[in-house]
N, C-alpha and C positions, 0 to 999 in steps of 0.2 A: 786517394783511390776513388774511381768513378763507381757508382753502382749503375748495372743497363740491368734493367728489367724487360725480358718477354713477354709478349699480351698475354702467352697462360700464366706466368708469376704476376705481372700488372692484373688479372682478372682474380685472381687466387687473393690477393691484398684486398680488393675490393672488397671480396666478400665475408674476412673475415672482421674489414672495418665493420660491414653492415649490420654482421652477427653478433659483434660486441655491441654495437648499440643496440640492438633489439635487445637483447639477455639485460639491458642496463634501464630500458623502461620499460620493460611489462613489469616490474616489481613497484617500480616507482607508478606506474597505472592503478595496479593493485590496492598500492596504498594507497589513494587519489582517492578511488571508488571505497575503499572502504572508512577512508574520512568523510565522505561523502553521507554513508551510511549513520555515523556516529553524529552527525549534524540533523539529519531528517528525522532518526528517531524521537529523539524528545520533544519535535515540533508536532508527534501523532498524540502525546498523553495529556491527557487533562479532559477536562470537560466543557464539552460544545455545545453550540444553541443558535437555532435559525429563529429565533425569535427576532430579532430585528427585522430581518429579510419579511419575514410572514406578516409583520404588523403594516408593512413596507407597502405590499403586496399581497396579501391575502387572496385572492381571487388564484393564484398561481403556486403558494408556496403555505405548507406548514409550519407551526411552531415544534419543532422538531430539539431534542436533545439525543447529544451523542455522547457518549463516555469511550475513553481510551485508557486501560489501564494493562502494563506492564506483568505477565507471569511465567512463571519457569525460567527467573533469573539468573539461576544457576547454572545453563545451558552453554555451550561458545559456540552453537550453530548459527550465529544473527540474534535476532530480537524475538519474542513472541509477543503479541497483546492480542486482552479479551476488548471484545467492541462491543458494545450495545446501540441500538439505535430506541426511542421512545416516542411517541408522540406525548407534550406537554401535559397533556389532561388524564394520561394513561401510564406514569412514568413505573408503573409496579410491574405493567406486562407490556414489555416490548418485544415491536413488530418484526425485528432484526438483529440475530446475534450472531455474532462469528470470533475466532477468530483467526489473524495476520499474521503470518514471519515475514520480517524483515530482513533481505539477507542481499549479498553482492552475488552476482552473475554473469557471466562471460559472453558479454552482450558489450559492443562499443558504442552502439546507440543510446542503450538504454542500462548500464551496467547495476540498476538496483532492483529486486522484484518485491513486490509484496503476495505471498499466496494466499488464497481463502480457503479457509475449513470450517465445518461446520459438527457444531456440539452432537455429543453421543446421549442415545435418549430424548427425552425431556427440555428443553433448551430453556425452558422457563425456571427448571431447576437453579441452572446458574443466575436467573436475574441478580441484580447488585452485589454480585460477586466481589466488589472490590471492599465490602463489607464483611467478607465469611472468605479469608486470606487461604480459608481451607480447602475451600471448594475445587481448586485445582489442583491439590496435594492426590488428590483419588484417582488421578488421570493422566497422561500423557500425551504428545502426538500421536502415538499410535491408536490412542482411541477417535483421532480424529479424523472426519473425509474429508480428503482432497477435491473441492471444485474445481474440476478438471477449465481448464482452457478462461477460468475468470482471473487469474494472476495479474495483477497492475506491475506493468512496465514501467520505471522511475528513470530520469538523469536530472542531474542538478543543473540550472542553468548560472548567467554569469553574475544574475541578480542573486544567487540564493536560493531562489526559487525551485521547487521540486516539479516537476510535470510530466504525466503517465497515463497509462490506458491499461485496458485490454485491448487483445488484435485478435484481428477474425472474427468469428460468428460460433466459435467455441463452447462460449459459456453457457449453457444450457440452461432454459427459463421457462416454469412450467403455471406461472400464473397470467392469468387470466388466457389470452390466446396468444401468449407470446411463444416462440420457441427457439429464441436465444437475447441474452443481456447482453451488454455494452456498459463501461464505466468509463469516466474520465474523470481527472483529481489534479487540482492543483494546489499544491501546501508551502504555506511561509508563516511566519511565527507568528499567530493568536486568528491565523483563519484558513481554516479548511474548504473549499470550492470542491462538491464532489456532482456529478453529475451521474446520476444511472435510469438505464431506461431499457426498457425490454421490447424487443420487434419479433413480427409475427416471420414468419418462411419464408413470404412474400417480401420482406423490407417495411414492413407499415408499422410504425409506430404504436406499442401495445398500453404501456405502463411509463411512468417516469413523467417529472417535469417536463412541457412541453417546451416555455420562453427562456430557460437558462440552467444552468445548473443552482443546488441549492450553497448557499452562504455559511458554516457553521465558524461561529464567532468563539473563540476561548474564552473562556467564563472562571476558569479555577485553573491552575495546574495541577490540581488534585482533585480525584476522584469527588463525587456528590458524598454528603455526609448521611450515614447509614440513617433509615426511614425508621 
């Protein structure tokens, strides 16, 4: 028996080949991005230090420590972690504390986001939090703000490598005469490249390294040992 197909049954075929394979890799995508996810995360914890780069380079870059620690484990929305940033000679009261979820996003560009929020109250409260396992037991996301439009945009490249932004002029920045930040990050295992820098309305240049981004070198995979 011949089978003759008419262009509407020949176009009818076509398109339900086309529909079985799409339904057969957006899950297989899914899972992609969210292995993806499970490889970057552990490359953000531990403890970091621009002390190389600063010693390197002083005239441009500080001795800067970064801690990356893990909380609200028990969640399956992504990752959260607290971050701290320090300067070396000041490690009690640091200049920078947030923190990050880590989560997959329906983005083909860039299918991983990280978002920033910032601590309720007192943000010095939490210092060395990775010390007092308690400190975030009193709190949840929903005590925390959303910095609207500073979200770093992630895709894995073919090395492993992780590399992200923010986009636009979103992220609103209220020091010195800046009136929006900009970040860029690129992360692979034992070194963090982060670059941020704040520009005025105009586009000029406010805050942030001027010749690069800073270096943070992995020092521990575990937190700093309580002070």
């Amino acid at each position: 028996m011949i089978l003759r197909f008419t262009p509407f049954a020949s176009l009818c075929l076509i398109a339900a080949v086309l529909f079985a394979a799409g339904c057969q890799s957006a899950p297989d995508r899914t899972a992609d991005h969210q292995a993806d996810l499970e490889a970057l995360y552990p490359m953000m914890l531990g403890t970091f230090s621009s002390a190389e780069q600063a010693r390197l380079d002083p005239d441009n870059f500080f001795n800067i420590r970064l801690v990356m620690v893990p909380i609200w484990t028990e969640r399956g929305d992504g990752y959260w972690l607290y971050v701290e940033q320090a300067a070396a000679g000041a490690l009690d009261r640091p200049y920078r504390q947030r923190v990050y979820h880590l989560s997959v996003q329906d983005d083909a560009d860039a299918p991983l986001r990280s978002e920033v929020y910032t601590l309720p109250g007192d943000p010095l409260a939490f210092a060395g939090a990775w010390a007092r396992p308690d400190v975030f037991e009193a709190i949840g996301p929903g005590d925390l703000e959303l910095r609207e439009g500073c979200a770093i945009h992630l895709s894995r490249q073919p090395d492993g490598t992780f590399v992200g932004a923010t986009r636009g002029t979103g992220c609103a920045s209220t020091l010195g005469d800046a009136a929006y930040a900009t970040s860029e990050v690129v992360i692979r295992r034992g070194l963090l490249s982060s670059w941020d820098r704040g520009y005025t309305a105009s586009g000029e240049q406010a805050w942030g390294a001027e010749v690069g981004p800073y270096l943070f070198r992995l020092e521990s995979a575990d937190p700093p040992e309580a002070p």
